[in-house]
C-alpha positions in Angstrom: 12.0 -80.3 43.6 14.3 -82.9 44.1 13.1 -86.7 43.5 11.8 -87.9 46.9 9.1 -84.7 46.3 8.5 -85.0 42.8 7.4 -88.5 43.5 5.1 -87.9 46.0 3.9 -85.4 44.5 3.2 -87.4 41.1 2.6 -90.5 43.4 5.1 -92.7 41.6 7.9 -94.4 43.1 11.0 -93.0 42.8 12.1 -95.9 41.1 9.9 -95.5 38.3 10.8 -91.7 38.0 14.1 -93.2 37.1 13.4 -95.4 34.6 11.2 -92.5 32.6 14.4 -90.9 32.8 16.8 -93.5 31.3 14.3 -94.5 28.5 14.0 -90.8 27.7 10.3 -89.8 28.6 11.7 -87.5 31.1 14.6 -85.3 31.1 14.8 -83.3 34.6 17.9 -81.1 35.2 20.9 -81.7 36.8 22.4 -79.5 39.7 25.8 -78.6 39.6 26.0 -81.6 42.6 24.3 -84.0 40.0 21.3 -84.5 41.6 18.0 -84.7 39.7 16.0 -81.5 39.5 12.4 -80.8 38.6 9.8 -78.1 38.2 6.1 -77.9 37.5 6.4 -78.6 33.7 8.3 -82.3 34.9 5.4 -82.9 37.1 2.8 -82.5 35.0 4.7 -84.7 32.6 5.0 -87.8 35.3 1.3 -86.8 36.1 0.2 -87.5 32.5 2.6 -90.8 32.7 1.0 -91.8 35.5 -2.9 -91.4 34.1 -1.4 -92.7 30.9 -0.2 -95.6 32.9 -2.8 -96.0 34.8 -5.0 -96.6 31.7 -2.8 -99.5 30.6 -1.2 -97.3 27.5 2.1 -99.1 26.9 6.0 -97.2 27.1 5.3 -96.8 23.7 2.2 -95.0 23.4 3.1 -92.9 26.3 5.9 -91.7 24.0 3.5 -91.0 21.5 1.2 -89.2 23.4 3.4 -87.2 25.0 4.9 -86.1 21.7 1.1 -85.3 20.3 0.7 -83.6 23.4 3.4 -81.4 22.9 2.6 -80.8 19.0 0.4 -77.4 19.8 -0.4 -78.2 15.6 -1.5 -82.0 16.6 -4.6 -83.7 14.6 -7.0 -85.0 17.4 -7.7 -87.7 14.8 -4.2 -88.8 15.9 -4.3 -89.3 19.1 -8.2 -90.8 18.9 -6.1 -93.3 16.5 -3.8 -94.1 19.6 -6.3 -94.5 22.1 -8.7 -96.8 19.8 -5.5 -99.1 19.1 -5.5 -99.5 22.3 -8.8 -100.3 23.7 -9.1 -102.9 20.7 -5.9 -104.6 22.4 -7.7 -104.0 25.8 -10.9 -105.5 24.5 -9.3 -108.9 22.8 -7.3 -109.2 26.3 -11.3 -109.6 27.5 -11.9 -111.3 24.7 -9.4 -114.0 25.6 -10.1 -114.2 29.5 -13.3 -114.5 28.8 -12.3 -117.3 26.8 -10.2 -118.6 30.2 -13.2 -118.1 32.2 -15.6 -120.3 30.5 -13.2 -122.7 30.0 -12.4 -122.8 33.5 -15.8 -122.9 34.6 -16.5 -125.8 32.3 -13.9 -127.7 34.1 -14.5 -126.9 37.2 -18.3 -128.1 36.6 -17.4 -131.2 35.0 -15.4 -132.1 38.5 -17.2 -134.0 41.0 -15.0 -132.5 43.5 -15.5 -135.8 45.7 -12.5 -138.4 47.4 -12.0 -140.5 44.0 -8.9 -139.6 42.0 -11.0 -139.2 38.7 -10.3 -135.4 37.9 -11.4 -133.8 34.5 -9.5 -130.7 35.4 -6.3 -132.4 35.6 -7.4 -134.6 32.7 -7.6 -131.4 30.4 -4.7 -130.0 32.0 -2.4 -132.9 30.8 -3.8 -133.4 27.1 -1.1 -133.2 24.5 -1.6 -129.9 22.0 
């Protein structure tokens, strides 16, 4: 498959495809013109990227992943260890908009929304550290 296929098939951009390549999470094949080449096993790999992606794992844990994957003598412990790192990230990024939110709606509560200039919103915007 060349890249315009692989990519539709894997529904990532071609661009993206790419950059797997240069930071080494893909290595396709090259024909003797140069051009990329890929089979089913490089599919499946920017399939499981994709997911991966998808599920807001970083470059990094791909990596990892990917490498666990391929470890047929992997510890499931290990990549349970991957995944729970990273829901506790995912759950203080809630954590912290949660935070935004109720500040926010504090704000926007305090605000009489009316023609005079008086604005708490602004007020708290502008307050020194």
């Amino acid at each position: 498959m060349n890249i315009g296929e692989v990519a539709k098939r894997a529904g990532l951009p071609p661009k993206t495809i790419r950059y797997y390549e240069e930071i080494g999470l893909i290595a396709p094949r090259r024909d003797g013109n140069g051009y990329r080449s890929f089979d089913g096993q490089d599919l499946h790999r920017l399939a499981f990227l994709h997911r991966a992606r998808a599920l807001g794992f970083t470059i990094e844990d791909c990596r990892t992943l990917l490498a666990l994957y391929a470890d047929e003598g992997r510890a499931s412990a290990d990549v349970k260890a991957v995944a729970e790192d990273h829901l506790a990230r995912i759950d203080e990024k809630i954590s912290q908009l949660q935070s935004m939110r109720d500040t926010l709606g504090e704000l926007i509560r305090s605000c009489a929304g009316d023609n005079r200039p008086d604005c708490p919103i602004l007020k708290d915007l502008s307050a020194k550290p």
